[in-house]
C-alpha positions in Angstrom: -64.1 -125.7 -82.2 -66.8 -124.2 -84.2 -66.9 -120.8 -82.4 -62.9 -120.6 -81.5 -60.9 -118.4 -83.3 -57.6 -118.0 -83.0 -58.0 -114.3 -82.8 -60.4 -112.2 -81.1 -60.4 -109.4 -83.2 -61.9 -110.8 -86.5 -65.3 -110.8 -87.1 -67.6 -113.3 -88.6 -69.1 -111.6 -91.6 -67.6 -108.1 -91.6 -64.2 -106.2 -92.1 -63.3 -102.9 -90.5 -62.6 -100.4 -93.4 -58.5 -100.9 -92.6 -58.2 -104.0 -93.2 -59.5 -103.3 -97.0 -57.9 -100.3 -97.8 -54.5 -100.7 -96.7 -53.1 -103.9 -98.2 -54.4 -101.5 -102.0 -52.7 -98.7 -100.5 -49.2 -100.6 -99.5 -49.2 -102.4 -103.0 -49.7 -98.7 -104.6 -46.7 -97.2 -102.1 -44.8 -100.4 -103.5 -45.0 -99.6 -106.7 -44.9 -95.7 -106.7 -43.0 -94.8 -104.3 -39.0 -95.5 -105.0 -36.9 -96.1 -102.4 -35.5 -92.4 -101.0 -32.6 -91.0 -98.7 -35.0 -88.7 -97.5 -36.9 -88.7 -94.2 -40.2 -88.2 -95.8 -39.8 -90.6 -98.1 -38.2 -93.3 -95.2 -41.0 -92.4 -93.0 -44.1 -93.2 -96.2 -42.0 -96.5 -96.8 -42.1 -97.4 -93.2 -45.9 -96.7 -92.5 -46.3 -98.8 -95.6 -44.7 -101.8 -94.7 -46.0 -101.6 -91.0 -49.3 -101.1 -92.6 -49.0 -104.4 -95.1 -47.5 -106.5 -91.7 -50.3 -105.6 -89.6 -53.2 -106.2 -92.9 -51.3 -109.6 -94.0 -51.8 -111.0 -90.4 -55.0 -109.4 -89.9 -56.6 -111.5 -93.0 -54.7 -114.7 -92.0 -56.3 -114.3 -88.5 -60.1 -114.2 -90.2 -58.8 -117.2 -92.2 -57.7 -118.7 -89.3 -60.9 -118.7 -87.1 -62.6 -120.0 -89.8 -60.4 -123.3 -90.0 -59.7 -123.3 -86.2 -56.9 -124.6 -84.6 -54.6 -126.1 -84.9 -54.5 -124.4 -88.5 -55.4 -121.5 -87.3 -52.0 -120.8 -85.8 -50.2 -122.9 -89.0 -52.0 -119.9 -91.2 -50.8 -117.3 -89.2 -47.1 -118.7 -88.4 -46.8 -119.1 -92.7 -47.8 -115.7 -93.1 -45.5 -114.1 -90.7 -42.5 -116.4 -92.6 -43.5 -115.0 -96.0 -43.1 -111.7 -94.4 -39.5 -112.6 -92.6 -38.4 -113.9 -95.8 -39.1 -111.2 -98.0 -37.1 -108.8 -95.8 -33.6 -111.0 -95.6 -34.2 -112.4 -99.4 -34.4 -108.4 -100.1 -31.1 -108.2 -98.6 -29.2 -110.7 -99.9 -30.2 -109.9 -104.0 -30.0 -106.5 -102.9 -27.0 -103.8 -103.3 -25.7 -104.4 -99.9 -26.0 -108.5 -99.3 -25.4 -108.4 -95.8 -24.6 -112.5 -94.9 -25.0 -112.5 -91.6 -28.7 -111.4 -92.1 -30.4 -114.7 -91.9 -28.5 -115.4 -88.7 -28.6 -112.8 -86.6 -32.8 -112.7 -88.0 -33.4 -116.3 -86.9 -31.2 -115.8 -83.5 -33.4 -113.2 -82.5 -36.7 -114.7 -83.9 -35.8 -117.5 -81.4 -34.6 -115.4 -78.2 -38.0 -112.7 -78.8 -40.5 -115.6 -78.8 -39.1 -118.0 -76.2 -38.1 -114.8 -73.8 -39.9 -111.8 -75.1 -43.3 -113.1 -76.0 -43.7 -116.1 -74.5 -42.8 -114.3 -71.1 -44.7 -111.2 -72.2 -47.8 -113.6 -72.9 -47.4 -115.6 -69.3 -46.8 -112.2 -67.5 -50.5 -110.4 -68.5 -52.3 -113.8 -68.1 -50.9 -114.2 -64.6 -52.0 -110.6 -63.6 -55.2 -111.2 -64.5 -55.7 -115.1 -64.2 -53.1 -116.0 -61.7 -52.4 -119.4 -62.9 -53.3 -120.4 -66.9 -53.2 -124.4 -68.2 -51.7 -125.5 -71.2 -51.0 -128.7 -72.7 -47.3 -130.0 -72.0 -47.5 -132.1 -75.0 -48.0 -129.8 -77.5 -45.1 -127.0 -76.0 -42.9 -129.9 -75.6 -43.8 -131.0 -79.2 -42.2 -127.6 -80.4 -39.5 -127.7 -78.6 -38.2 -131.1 -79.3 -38.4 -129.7 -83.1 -36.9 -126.2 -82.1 -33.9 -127.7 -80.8 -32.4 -129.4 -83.4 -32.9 -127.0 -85.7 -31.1 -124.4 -83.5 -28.3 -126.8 -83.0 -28.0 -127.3 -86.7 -28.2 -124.0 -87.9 -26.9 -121.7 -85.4 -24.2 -124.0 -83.3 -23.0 -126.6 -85.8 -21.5 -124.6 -88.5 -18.8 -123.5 -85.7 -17.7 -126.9 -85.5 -17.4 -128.2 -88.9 -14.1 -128.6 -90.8 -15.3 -128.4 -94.3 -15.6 -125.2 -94.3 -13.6 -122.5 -92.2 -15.5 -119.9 -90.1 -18.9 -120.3 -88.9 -19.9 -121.5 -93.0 -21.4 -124.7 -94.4 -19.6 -126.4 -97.4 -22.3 -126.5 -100.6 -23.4 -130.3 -99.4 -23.8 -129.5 -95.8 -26.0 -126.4 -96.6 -28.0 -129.0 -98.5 -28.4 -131.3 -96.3 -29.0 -129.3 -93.2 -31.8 -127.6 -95.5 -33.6 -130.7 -95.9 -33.5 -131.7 -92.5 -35.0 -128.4 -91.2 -37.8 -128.9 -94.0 -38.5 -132.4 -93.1 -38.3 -131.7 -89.2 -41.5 -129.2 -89.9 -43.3 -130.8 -92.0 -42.8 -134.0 -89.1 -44.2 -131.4 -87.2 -46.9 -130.4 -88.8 -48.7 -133.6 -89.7 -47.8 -134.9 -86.1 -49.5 -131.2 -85.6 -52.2 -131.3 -87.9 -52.9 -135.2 -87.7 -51.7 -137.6 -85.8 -51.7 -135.4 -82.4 -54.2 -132.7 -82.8 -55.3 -132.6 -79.5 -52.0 -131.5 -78.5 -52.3 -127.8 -79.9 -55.9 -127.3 -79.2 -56.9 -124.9 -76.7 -58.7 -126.8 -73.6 -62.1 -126.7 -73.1 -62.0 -124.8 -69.6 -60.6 -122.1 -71.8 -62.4 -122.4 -74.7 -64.1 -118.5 -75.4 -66.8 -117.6 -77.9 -65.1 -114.4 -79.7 -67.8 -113.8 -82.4 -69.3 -116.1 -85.1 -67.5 -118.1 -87.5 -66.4 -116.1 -90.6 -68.5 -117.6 -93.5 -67.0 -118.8 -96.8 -67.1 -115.6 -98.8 -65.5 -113.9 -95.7 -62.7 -116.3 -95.6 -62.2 -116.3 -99.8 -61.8 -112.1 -99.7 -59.6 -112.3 -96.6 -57.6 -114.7 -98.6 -57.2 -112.3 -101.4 -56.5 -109.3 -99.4 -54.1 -111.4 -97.8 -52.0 -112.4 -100.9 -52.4 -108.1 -102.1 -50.8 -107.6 -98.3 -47.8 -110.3 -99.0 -47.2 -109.0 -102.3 -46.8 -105.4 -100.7 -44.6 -106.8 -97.5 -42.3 -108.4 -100.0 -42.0 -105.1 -102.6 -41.6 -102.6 -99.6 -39.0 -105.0 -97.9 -36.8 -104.0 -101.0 -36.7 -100.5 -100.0 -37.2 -100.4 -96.4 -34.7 -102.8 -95.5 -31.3 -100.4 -96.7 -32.7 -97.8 -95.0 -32.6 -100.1 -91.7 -28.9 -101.5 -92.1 -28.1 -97.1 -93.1 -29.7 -96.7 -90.0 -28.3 -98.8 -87.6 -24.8 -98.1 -89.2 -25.2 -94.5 -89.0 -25.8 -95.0 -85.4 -22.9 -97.0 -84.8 -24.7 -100.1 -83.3 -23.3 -103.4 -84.2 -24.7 -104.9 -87.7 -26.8 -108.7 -85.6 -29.3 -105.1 -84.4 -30.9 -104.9 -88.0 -31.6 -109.1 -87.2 -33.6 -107.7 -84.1 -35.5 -104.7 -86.3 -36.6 -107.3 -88.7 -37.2 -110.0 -86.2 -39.7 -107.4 -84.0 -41.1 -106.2 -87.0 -42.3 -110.0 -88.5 -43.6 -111.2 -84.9 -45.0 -107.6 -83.7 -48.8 -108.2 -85.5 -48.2 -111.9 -84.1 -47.3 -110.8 -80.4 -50.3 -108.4 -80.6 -52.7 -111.5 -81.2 -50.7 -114.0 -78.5 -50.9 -111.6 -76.1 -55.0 -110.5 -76.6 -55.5 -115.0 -76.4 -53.1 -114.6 -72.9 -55.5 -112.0 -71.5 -58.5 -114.2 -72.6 -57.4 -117.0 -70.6 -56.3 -118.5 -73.8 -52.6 -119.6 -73.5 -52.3 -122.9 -75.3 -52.9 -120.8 -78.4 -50.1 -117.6 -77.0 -47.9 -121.2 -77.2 -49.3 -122.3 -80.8 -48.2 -118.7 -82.0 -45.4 -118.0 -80.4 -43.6 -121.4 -81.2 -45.3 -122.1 -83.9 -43.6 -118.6 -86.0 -40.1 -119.9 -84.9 -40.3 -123.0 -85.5 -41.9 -122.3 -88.9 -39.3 -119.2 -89.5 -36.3 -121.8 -89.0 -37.9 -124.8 -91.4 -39.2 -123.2 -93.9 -36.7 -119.6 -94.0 -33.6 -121.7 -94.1 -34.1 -123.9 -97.1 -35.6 -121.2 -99.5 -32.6 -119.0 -98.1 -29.9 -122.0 -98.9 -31.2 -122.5 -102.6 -30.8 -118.1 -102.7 -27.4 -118.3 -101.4 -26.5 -121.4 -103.9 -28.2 -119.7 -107.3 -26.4 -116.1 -106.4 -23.7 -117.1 -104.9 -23.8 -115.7 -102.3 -21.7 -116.8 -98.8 -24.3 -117.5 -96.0 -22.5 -117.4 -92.1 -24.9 -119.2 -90.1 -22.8 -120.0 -86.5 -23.3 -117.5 -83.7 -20.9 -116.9 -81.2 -19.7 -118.8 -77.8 -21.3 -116.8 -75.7 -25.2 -116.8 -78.2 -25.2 -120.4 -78.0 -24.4 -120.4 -73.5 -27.5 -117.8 -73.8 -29.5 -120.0 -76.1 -28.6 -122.9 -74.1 -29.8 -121.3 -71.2 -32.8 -120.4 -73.0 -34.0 -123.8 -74.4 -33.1 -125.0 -70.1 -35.6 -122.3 -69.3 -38.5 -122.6 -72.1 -38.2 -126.5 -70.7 -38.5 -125.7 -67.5 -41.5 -122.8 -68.1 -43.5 -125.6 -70.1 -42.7 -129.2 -68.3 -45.8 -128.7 -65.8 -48.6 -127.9 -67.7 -49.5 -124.3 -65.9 -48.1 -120.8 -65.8 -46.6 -118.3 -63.2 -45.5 -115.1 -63.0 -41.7 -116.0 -61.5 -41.0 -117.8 -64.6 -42.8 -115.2 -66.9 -40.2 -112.5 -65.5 -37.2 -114.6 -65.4 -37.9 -115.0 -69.3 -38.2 -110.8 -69.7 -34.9 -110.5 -67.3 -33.2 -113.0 -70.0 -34.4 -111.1 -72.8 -33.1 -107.6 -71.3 -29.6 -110.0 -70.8 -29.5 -110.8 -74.6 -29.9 -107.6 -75.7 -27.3 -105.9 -73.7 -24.9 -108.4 -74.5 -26.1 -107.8 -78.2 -25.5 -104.0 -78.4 -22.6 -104.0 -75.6 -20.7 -107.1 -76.4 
């Protein structure tokens, strides 16, 4: 694994000037620029924050070809969940707590990377590769962890008694927090350890995409990474109101700022899933995809948990009926997409037709 990166685009001793300035220059907007009505002001904001995702995931990419996978796609997974998290966390101690944030955010997290860019990823590498392998163990791996912790977080709250509506009593938030924590880090070490081969790209497919960034490469992305976190998490205070005044001004329901924030954590991710998909490189589309929602489920909900205990704040976690037939549906799909250990382009659409579904339902219930 020497030569594999998880990304393509990194070099092995060299940065593109971007990738320097503009976690400095989001940190500076962070700081400088206060949070405005204006459009001018909305549109600097935005650029900013778009400019710190794309930087932050950037740098964990060069970190990650130079420890390979599997903790390549572990880097980049815990990256995009310190992104997700500053955007609902800036929510909820915010003005406006909006408390169906973290649900609708992790309901479309889920539905975008099992539909949107898993099918996204199987559709490109079919057109150009026809059929692409991938290990069964490993994308069944993830999805015996991702469906539990769906079923816990987003379907059992509907069902409990302790608490009326689609809410967790005190103890059960607890408790559901740790099992989502323990369930990834299960998954990791079984990940990381005991079944690495599972998550590691086959050798058929293996590509040399430049040399191995050196030490002092990977120690400066690492810094320029944490500069592009710290941005993410001060611009998620002010960009995130303008997104729910947004979306409320345009009289769409209030799960759509869920799908802005969900597109806007996995869109640097998707970028890099789908360049490994056109390289013939699926196993790691399947180690990035998964591996953000699985990480954005056990890691977002127990930090989110101990926000909503300290603040008080409530914390409606149940989706509707008709999210959990779709999400159902979706988990019957991803199982069937990932049972035989190659792709096709049939099941790469039928996961984009399901995606288009979910949305119109979303915006048109």
């Amino acid at each position: 694994m020497g030569n594999q990166a998880v990304a393509s685009s990194p070099p092995g001793g060299k940065y593109v000037d971007w990738s320097m300035y503009a976690p400095v220059l989001a940190l500076l907007v962070a700081l400088f620029v206060k949070s405005s009505v204006s459009v001018t002001g909305a549109v600097i904001l935005g650029l900013a924050l778009l400019a710190g995702v794309l930087s932050s995931v950037h740098h964990a990419e060069v970190i990650a070809a130079r420890v390979g996978d599997p903790f390549g796609a572990i880097i980049l997974a815990l990256a995009v969940t310190v992104i997700e998290l500053g955007l609902i966390v800036s929510v909820m101690i915010g003005p406006h707590p909006e408390p169906t944030l973290v649900r609708d955010t992790m309901h479309a997290v889920v539905v975008l990377v099992l539909h949107g860019l898993a099918g996204l990823c199987i559709v490109v590498g079919a057109i150009k590769h026809r059929e692409q392998e991938f290990r069964t163990q490993g994308a069944q791996a993830y999805l015996t962890v991702l469906l539990p912790m769906i079923a816990i977080t987003l379907i059992l709250p509907n069902h409990t008694v302790a608490s009326p509506g689609p809410y967790y009593s005190g103890s059960q938030l607890i408790f559901v927090s740790a099992c989502c924590l323990l369930l990834w880090l299960a998954f990791t070490f079984v990940q990381t350890i005991r079944n690495r081969d599972y998550f590691v790209v086959p050798v058929k497919q293996k590509v040399v995409t430049g040399p191995r960034p050196d030490r002092r490469t990977a120690t400066i992305a690492l810094g320029m990474l944490l500069v592009a976190l710290a941005a993410v998490v001060l611009l998620a205070q002010a960009v995130t109101p303008i997104i729910q005044g947004a979306v409320e001004a345009l009289g769409a329901p209030p799960a759509l700022v869920g799908v802005i924030v969900a597109t806007i954590v996995l869109l640097p991710e998707a970028t890099t899933a789908v360049r490994a998909a056109l390289t013939d490189r699926l196993q790691t589309s399947i180690n990035l995809a998964l591996g953000s929602a699985v990480s954005s489920i056990g890691l977002t909900v127990p930090t989110v948990a101990m926000i909503a205990w300290w603040t008080g704040h409530p914390l409606e976690l149940g989706i509707s009926d008709g999210g959990a037939l779709l999400l159902g549906l979706s988990f019957l799909m991803a199982m069937i997409t990932y049972g035989n250990g190659r792709s096709s382009l049939l099941s790469g659409v039928v996961h984009l037709i399901l995606l288009g579904m979910w949305l119109v339902f979303l915006i048109a219930p």
